[in-house]
N, C-alpha and C positions, 0 to 999 in steps of 0.2 A: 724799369729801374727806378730805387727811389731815389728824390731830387738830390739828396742829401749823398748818396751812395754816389753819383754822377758825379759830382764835383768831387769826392774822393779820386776816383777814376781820373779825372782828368787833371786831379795834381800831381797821381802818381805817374801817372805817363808825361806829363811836364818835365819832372821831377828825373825821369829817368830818359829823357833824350836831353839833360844836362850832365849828368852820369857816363851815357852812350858816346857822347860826343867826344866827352873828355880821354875816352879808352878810345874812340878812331883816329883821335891825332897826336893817342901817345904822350898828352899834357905830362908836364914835370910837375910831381905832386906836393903841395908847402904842407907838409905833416907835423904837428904838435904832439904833445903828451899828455892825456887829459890824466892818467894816472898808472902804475905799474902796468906795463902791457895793454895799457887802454891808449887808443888815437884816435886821431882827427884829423879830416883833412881838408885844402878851400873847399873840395867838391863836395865833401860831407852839406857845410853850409850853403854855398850856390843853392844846390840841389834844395835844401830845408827851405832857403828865401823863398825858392820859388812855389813851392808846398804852401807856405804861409800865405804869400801874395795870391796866389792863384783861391783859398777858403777863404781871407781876407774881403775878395771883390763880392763875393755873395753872400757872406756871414760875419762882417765887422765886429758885431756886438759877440761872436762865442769868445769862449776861452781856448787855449790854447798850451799844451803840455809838449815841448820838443825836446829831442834828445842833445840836441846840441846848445839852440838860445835856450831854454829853459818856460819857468811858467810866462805869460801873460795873462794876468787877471784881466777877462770881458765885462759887461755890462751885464750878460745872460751868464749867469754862472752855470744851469742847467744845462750848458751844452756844452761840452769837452774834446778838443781834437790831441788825440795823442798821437806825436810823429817821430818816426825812425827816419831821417833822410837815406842811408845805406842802413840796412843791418847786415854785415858783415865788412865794414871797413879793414880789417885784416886780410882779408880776398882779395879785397877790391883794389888795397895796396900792392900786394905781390902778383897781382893778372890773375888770378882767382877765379874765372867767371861763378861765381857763386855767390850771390848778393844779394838784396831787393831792398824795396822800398815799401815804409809799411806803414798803414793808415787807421787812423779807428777814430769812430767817433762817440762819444757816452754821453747818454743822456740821462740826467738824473740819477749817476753811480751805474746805469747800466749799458753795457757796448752795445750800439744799434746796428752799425754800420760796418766795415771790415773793407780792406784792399790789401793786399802785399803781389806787391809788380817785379816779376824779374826780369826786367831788361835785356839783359843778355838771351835769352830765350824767348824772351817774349810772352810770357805767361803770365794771365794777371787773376787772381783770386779773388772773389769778392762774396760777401755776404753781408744780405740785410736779417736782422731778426727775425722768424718765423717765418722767412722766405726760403730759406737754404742757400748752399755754398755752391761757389760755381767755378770754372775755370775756363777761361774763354766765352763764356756763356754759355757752357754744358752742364748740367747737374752731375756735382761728385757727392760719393759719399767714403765714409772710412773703410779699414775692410773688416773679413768675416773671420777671422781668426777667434775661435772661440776658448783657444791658450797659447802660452808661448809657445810651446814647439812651432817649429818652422818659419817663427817669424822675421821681419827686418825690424830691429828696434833703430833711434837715434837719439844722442844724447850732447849734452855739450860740457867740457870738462872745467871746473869750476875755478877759472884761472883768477878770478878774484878773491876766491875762498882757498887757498890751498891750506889749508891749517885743517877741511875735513876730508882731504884726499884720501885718506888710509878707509876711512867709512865709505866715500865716493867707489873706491876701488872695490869693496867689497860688494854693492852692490851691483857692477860693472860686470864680477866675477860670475855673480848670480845668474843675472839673466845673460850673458854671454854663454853659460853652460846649458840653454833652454833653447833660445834662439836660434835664427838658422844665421844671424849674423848681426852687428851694431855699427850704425854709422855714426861718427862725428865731423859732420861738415863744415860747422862753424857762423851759422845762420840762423837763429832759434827762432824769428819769424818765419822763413821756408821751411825749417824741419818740421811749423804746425801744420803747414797747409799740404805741406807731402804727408801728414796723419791725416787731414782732410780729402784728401783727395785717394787715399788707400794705396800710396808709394811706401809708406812707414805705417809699421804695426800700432807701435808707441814711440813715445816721447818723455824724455825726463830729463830735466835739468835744476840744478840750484843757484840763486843769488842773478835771477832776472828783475830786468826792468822794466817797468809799467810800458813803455813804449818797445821793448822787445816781445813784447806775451799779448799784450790787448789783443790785437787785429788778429792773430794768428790763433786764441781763444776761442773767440766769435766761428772763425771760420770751421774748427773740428767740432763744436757745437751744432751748427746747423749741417754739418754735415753727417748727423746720426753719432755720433764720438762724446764722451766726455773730457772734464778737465777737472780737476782736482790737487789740493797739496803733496806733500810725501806722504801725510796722514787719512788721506782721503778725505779730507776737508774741502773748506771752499775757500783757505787764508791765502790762497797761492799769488794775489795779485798784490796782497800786502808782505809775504815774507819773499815772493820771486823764485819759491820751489813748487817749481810744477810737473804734473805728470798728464799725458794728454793720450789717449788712444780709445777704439771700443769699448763698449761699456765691457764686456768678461772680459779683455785683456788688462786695460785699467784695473781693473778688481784686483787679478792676481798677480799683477804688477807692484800694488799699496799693500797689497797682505805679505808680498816678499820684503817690502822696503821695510816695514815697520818693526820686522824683527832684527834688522841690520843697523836700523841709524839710531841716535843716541836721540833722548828726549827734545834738544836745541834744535835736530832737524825735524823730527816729526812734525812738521808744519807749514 
């Protein structure tokens, strides 16, 4: 394992027997409102501290991108850790078991490294570049679906964006009439690594955040999969509309999207 990818490892498992803990004894949750439908929790942060603390003791000088403190500028700017403490804090609020904790690290604009931990299962995801994606330490890869029919897609409903629901739903319609079925669980780091790991066909959602999509990128990438915009582009890590599955499903996934959504989303 590489050095770098180990110490990911071992913040997310940190990271998530603070998480675990807090769900065996039942903790009463101090929940804010970071914005419309969006929260936070202490454990979101706990959790994040210990992520921090834990890259912190062996990489002082990186930088540091978290979803809850925010940037810290390093001394190494060439090295980036992007962190999700929970991605699915709405789960994790209502007993959810459907959550995780998600890790990436960029080197030089590109993601080297990859983790997303589910806790509650115990499953942990990891990929280094050009090594491939793994779960438990088994090689996965995406699956073999060479078109929609029959497939599981997953998606996640753009509760930030409702203003493009009416075009959302249309594409919804689409591939819900091709598929053998669509899930929306609410985890857009796990929904990548179940397209990495061949549980989900594809994946599409709009209006993510760098620390929701990095780790979970990296991982359907080395696991034979692509990622790509609504457009079939590569802008998905700067606009947060991404679609992620096989490469031929991908394909006819972006060929159906782009005659549904209006110019603003193609991308």
């Amino acid at each position: 394992m590489h050095p770098m990818l180990n110490i990911a490892v071992r913040a997310a498992r940190a990271a998530g027997k603070v998480v675990m803990k807090s769900v065996a004894q039942g903790e009463k949750l101090i929940i804010e409102g970071k914005g419309q439908h969006d929260f936070v929790t202490h454990i979101d942060k706990a959790a994040e501290s210990v992520i921090i603390d834990t890259i912190r003791k062996s990489y002082p000088n990186h930088s540091i991108q978290a979803e809850e403190s925010g940037d810290q500028q390093g001394s190494d700017s060439d090295y980036l850790w992007v962190i999700d403490p929970i991605d699915g804090t709405t789960n994790f609020m209502r007993g959810i078991p459907h959550f995780c904790i998600s890790i990436a690290l960029v080197v030089k604009g590109q993601v080297q490294q990859a983790v997303v931990f589910d806790p509650v299962r115990d499953e942990l995801f990891s990929a280094s570049r050009g090594a491939g994606a793994q779960l438990n330490g088994y090689r996965i890869r995406t699956g073999k679906n060479k078109d929609l029919d029959g497939t599981i897609l997953a998606t996640g409903f753009p509760f930030r964006m409702r203003h493009i629901l009416p075009e959302y739903q249309a594409v919804f319609t689409k591939f819900f009439e091709q598929a053998a079925d669509v899930r929306r669980m609410g985890s857009a780091a796990l929904d990548l690594a179940y397209v990495a790991a061949g549980r989900y066909d594809g994946y599409w959602e709009a209006g993510l955040k760098p620390w929701d999509l990095m780790a979970g990128q990296l991982l359907v990438r080395e696991a034979g999969g692509m990622v790509s915009d609504f457009a079939g582009g590569m802008n998905h890590e700067t606009s947060g509309n991404i679609v992620a599955a096989s490469p031929k499903v991908l394909q006819m996934m972006v060929t159906q999207m782009r005659t549904l959504l209006p110019a603003s989303l193609r991308k």
